[in-house]
Backbone and ligand atoms as CSV (ligand in chain L), in Angstrom:
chain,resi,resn,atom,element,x,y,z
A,1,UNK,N,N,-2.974,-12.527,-10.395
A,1,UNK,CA,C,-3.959,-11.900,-9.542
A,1,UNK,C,C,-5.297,-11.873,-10.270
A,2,UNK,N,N,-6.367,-12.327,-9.413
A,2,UNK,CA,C,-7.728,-12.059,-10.393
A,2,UNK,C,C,-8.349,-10.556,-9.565
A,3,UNK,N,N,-9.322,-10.526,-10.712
A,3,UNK,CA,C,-10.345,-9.213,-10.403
A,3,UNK,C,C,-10.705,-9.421,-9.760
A,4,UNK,N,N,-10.625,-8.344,-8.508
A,4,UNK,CA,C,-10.936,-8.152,-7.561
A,4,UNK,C,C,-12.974,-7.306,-7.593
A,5,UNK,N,N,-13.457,-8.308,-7.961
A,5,UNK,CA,C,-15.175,-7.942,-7.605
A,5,UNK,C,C,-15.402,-7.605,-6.391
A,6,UNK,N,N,-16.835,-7.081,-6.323
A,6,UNK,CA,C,-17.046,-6.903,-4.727
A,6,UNK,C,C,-17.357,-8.135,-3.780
A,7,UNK,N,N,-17.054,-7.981,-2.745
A,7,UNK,CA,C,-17.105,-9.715,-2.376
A,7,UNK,C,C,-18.035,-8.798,-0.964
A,8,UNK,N,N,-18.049,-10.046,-0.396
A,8,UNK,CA,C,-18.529,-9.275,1.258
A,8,UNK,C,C,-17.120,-9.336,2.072
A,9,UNK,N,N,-17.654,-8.274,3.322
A,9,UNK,CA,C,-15.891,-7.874,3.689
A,9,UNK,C,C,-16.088,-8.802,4.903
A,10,UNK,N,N,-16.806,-8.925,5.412
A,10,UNK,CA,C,-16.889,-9.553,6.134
A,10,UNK,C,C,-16.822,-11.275,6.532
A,11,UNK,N,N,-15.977,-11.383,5.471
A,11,UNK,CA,C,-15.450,-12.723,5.305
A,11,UNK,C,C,-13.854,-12.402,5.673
A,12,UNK,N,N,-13.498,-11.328,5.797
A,12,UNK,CA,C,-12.014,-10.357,5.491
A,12,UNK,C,C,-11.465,-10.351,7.039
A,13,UNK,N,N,-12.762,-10.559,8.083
A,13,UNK,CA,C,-12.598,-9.646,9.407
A,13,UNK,C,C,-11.689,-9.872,10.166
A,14,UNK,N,N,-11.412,-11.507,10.062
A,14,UNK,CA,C,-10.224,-12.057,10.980
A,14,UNK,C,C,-8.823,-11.301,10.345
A,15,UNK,N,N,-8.736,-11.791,8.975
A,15,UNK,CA,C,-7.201,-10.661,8.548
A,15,UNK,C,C,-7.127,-9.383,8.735
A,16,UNK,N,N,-8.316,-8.769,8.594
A,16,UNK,CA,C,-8.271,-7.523,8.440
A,16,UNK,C,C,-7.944,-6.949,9.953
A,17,UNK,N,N,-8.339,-7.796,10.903
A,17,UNK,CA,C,-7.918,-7.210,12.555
A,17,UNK,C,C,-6.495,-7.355,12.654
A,18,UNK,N,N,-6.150,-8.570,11.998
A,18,UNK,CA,C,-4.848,-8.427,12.267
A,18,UNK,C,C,-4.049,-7.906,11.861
A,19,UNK,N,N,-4.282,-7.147,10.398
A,19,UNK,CA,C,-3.505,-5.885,9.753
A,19,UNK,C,C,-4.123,-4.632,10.796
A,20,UNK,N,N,-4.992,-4.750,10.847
A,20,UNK,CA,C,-5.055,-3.370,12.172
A,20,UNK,C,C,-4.603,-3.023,13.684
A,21,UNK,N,N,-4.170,-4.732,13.907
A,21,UNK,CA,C,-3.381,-4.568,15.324
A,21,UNK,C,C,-1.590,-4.320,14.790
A,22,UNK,N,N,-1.280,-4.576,13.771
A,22,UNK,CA,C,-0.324,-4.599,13.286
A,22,UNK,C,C,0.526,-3.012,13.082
A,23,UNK,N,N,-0.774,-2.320,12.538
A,23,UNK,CA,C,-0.494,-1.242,12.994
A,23,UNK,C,C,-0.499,-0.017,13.356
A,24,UNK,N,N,-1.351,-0.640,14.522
A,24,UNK,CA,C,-1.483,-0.043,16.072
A,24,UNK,C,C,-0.334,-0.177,17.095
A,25,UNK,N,N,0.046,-1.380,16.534
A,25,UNK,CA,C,1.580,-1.484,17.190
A,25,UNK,C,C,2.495,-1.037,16.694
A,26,UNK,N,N,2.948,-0.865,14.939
A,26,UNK,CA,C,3.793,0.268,14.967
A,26,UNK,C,C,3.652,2.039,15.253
A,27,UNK,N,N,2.486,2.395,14.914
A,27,UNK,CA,C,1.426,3.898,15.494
A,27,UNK,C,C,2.391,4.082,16.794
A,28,UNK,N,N,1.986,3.184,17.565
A,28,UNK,CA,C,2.266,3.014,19.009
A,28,UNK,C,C,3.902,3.445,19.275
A,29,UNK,N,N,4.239,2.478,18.878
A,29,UNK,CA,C,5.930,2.522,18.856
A,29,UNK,C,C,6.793,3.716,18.786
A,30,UNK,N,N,6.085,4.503,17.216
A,30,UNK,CA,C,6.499,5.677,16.942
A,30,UNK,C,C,5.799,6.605,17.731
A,31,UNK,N,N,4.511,6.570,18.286
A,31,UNK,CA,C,4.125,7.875,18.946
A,31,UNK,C,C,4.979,7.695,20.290
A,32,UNK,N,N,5.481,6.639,20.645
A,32,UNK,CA,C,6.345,6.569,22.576
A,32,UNK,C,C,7.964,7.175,22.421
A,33,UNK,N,N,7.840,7.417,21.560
A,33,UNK,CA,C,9.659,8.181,21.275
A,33,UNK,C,C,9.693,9.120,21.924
A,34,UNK,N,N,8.709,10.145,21.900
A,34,UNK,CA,C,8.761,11.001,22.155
A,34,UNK,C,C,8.527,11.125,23.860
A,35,UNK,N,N,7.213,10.937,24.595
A,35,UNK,CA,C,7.423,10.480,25.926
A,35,UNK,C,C,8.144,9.570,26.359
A,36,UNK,N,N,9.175,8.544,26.130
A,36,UNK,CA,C,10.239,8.202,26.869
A,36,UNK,C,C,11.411,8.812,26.591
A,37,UNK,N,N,11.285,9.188,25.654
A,37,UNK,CA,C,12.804,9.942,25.038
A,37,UNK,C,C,12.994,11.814,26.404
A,38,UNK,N,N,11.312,12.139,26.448
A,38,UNK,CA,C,11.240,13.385,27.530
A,38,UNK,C,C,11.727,12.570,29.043
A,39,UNK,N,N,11.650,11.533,29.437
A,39,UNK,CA,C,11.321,10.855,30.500
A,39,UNK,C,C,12.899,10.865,30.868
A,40,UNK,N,N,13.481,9.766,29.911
A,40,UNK,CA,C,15.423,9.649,29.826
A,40,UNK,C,C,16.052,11.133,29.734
A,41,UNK,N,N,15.303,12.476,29.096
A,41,UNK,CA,C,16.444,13.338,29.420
A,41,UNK,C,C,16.175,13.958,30.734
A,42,UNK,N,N,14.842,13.550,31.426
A,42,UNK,CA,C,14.336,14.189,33.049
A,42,UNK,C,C,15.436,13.283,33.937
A,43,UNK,N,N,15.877,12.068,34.121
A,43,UNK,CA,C,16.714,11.586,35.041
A,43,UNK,C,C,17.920,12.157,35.053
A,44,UNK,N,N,18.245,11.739,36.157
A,44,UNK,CA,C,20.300,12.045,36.758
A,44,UNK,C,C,20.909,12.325,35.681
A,45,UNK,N,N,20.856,10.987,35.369
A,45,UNK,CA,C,21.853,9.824,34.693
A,45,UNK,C,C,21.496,9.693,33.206
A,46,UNK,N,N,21.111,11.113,32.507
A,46,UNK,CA,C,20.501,11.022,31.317
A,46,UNK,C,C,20.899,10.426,30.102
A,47,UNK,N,N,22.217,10.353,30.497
A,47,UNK,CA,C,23.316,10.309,29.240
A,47,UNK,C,C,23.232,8.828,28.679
A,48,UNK,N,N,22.829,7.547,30.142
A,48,UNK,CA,C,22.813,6.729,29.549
A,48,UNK,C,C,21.787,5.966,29.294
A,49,UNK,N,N,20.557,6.842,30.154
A,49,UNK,CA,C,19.473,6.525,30.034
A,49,UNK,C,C,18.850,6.683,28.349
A,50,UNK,N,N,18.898,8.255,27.616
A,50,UNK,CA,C,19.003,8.388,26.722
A,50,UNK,C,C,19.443,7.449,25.233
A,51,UNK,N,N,21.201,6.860,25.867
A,51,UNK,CA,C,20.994,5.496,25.311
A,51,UNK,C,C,20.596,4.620,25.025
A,52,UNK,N,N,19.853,3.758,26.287
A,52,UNK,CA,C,19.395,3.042,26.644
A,52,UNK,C,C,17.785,2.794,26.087
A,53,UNK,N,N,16.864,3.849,26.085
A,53,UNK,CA,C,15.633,4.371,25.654
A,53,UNK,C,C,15.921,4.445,23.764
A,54,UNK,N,N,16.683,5.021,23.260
A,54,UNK,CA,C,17.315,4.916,21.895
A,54,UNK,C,C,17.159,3.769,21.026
A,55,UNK,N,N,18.092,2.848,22.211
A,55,UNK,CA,C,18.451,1.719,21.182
A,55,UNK,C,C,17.423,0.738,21.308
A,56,UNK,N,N,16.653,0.753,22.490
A,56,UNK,CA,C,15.290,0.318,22.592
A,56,UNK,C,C,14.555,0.380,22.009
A,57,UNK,N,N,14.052,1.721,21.296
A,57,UNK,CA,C,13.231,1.752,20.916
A,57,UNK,C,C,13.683,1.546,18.963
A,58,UNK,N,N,14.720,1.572,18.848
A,58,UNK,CA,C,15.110,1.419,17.238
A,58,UNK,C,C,14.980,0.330,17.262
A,59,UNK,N,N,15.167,-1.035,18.177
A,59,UNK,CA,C,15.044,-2.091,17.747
A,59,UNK,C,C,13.639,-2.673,17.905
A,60,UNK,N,N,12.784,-1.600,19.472
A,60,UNK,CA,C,11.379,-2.326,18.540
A,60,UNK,C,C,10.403,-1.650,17.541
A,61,UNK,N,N,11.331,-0.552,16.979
A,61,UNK,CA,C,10.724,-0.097,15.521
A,61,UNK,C,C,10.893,-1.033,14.459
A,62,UNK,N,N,12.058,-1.843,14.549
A,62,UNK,CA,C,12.515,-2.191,13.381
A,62,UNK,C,C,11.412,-3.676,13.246
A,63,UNK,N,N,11.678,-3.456,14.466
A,63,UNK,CA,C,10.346,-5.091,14.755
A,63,UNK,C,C,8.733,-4.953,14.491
A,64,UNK,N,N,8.394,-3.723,15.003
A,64,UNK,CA,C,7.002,-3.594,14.065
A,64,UNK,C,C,7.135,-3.308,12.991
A,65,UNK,N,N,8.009,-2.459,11.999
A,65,UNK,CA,C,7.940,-2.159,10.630
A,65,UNK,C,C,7.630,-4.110,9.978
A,66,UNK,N,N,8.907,-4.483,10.817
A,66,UNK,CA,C,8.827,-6.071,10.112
A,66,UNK,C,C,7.987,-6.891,9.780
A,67,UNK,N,N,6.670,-6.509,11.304
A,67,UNK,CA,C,5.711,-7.108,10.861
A,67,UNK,C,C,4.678,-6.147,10.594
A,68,UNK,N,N,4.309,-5.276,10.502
A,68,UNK,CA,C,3.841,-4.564,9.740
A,68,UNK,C,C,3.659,-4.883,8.019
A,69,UNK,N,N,5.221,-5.155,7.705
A,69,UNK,CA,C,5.599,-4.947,5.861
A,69,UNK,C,C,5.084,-6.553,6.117
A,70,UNK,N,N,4.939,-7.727,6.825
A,70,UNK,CA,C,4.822,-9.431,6.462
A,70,UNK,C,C,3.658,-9.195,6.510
A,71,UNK,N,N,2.411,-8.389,6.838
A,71,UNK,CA,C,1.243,-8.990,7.126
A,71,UNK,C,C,0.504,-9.240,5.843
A,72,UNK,N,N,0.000,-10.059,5.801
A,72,UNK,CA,C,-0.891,-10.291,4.534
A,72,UNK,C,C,-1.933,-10.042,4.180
A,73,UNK,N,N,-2.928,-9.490,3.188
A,73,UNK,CA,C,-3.693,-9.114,2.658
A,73,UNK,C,C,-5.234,-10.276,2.980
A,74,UNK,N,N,-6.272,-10.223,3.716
A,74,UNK,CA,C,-7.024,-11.382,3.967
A,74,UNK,C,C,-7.452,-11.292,2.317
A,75,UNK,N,N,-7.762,-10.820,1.018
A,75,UNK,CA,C,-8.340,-10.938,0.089
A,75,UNK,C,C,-7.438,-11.419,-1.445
A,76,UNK,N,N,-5.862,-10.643,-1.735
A,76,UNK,CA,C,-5.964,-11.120,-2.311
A,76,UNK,C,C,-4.211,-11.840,-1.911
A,77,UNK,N,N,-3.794,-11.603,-0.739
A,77,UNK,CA,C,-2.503,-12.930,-0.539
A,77,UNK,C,C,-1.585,-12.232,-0.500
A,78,UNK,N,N,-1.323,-10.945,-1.266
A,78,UNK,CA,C,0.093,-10.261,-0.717
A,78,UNK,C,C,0.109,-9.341,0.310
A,79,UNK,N,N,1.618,-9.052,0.569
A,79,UNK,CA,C,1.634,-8.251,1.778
A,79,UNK,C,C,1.156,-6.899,1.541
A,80,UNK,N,N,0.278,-6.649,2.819
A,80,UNK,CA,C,-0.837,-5.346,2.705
A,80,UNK,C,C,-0.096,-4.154,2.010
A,81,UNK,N,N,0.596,-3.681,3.493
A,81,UNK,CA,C,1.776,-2.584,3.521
A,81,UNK,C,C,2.987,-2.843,2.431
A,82,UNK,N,N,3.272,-3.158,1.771
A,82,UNK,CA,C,4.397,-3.648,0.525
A,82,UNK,C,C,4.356,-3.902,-0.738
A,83,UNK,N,N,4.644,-3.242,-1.288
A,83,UNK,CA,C,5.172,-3.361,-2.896
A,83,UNK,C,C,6.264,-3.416,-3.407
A,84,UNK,N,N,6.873,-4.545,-3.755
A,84,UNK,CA,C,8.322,-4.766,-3.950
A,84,UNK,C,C,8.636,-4.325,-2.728
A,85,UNK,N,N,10.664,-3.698,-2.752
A,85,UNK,CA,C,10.976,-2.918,-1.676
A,85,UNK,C,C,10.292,-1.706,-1.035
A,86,UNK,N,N,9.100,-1.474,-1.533
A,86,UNK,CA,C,8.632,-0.228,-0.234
A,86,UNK,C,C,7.633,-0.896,0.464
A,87,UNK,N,N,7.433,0.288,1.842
A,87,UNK,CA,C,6.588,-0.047,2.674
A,87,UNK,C,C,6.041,1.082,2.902
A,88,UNK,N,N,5.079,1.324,2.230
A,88,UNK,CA,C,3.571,2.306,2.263
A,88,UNK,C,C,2.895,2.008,3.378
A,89,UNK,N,N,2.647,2.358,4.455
A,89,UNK,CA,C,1.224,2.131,5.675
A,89,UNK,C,C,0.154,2.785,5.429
A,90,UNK,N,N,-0.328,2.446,4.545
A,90,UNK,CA,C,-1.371,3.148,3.651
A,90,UNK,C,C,-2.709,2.150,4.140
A,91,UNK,N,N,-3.861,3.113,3.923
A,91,UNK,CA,C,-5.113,2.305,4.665
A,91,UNK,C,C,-5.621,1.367,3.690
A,92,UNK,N,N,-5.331,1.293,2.688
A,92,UNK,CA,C,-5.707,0.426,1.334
A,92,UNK,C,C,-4.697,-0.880,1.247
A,93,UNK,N,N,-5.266,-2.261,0.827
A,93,UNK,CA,C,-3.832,-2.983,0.147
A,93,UNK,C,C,-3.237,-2.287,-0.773
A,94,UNK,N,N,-1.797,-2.098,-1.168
A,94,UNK,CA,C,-1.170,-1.714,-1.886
A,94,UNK,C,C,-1.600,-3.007,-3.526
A,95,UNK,N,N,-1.772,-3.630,-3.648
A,95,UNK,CA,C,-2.102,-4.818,-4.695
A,95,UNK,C,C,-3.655,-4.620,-4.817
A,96,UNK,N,N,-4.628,-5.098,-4.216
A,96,UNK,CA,C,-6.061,-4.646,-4.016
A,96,UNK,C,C,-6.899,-3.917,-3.883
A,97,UNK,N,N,-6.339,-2.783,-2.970
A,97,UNK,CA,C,-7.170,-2.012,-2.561
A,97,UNK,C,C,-8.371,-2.232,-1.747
A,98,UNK,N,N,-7.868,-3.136,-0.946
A,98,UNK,CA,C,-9.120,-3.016,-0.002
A,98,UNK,C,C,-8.891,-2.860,1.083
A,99,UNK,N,N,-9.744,-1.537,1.862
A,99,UNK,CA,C,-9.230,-0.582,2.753
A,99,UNK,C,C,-9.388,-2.048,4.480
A,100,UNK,N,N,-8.910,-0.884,5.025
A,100,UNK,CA,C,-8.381,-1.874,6.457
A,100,UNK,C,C,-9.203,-1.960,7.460
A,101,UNK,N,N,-10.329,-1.261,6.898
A,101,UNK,CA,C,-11.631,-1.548,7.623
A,101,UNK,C,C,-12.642,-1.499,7.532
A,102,UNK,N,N,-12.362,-2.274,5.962
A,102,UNK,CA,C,-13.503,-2.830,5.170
A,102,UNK,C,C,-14.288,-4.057,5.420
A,103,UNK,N,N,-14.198,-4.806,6.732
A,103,UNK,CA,C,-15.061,-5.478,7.605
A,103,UNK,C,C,-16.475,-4.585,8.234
A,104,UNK,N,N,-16.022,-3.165,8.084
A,104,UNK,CA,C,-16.656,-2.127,9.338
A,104,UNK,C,C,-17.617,-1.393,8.490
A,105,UNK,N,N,-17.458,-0.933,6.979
A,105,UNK,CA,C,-17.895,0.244,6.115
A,105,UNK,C,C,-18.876,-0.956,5.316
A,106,UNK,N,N,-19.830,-0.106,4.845
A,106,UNK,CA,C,-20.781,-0.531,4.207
A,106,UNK,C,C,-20.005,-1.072,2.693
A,107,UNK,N,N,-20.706,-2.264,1.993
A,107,UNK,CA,C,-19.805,-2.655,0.847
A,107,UNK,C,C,-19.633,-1.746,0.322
A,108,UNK,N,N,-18.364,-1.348,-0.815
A,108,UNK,CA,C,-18.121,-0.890,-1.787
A,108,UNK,C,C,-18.809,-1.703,-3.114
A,109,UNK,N,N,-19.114,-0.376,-3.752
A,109,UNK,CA,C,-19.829,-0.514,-5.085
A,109,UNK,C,C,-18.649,-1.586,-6.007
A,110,UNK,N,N,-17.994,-0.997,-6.254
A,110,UNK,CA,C,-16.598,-1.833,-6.570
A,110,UNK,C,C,-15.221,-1.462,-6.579
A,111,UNK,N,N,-14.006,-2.157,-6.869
A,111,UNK,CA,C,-13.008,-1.579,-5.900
A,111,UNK,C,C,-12.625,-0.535,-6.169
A,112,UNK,N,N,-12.111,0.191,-5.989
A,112,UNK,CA,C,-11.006,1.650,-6.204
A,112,UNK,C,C,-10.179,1.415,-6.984
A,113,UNK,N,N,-9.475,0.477,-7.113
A,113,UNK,CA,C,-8.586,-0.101,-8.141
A,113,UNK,C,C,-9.565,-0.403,-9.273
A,114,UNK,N,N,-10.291,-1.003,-9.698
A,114,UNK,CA,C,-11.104,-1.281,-10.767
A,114,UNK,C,C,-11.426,0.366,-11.218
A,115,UNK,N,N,-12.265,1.090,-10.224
A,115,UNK,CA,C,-12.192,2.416,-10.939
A,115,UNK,C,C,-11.240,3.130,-11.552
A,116,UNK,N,N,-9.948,3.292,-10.831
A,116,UNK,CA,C,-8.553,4.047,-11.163
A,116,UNK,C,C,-7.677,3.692,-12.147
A,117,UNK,N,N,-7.916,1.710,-12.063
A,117,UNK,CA,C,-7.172,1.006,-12.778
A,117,UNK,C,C,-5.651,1.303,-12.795
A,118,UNK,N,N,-5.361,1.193,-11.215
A,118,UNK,CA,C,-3.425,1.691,-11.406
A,118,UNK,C,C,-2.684,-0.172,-11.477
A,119,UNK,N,N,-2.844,-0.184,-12.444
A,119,UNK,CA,C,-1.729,-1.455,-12.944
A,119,UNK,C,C,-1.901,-0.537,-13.835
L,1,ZN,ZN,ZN,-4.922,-7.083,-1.150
């Protein structure tokens, strides 16, 4: 990995949207549990609706986490959300540190990581 200097972010903007639709779609996912999960116990037939709404929605959690943890970093190549086995959804790259909407904020002086120095 090289030092991460200040670059312009706005070379970043195309990746960086797509780590932000990424997750907006898991945000999303997890905030609808709760209004369909109220919705399946309001019907008849709750018991299997409840099911049904459940296993739905675990499998398209498991599908945004997935891509969530693959998306890649537009600056320095690894995955944003991931370090080794964890998955942090943290507004920073976990490797870089460069925040997720750092296309949008005025440059940084230099990175957060260079200041903190967590390697
Ligand atoms: Zn990075």
């Amino acid at each position: 990995m090289t030092d991460h200097a200040p670059t312009d972010p706005k070379e970043y903007a195309d990746g960086l949207k797509k780590v932000r639709s990424r997750r907006l779609f898991l945000w999303l996912v997890i905030l609808i549990y709760l209004p369909a999960m109220m919705l399946a116990l309001d019907s008849p037939n709750y018991k299997t609706w409840v099911t049904i709404v459940f296993a739905t929605w675990i499998v398209v959690l498991i599908i945004a986490v997935a891509f969530a943890c693959i998306v890649r970093c537009p600056r320095c190549g690894e995955c944003f959300h991931t370090h080794g086995p964890t998955f942090l959804p943290f507004r920073r790259c976990l490797h870089c540190a460069l925040h997720v909407n750092a296309d949008k904020r005025a440059p940084e002086a230099d990175s957060p990581k260079a200041k903190y120095g967590n390697k």
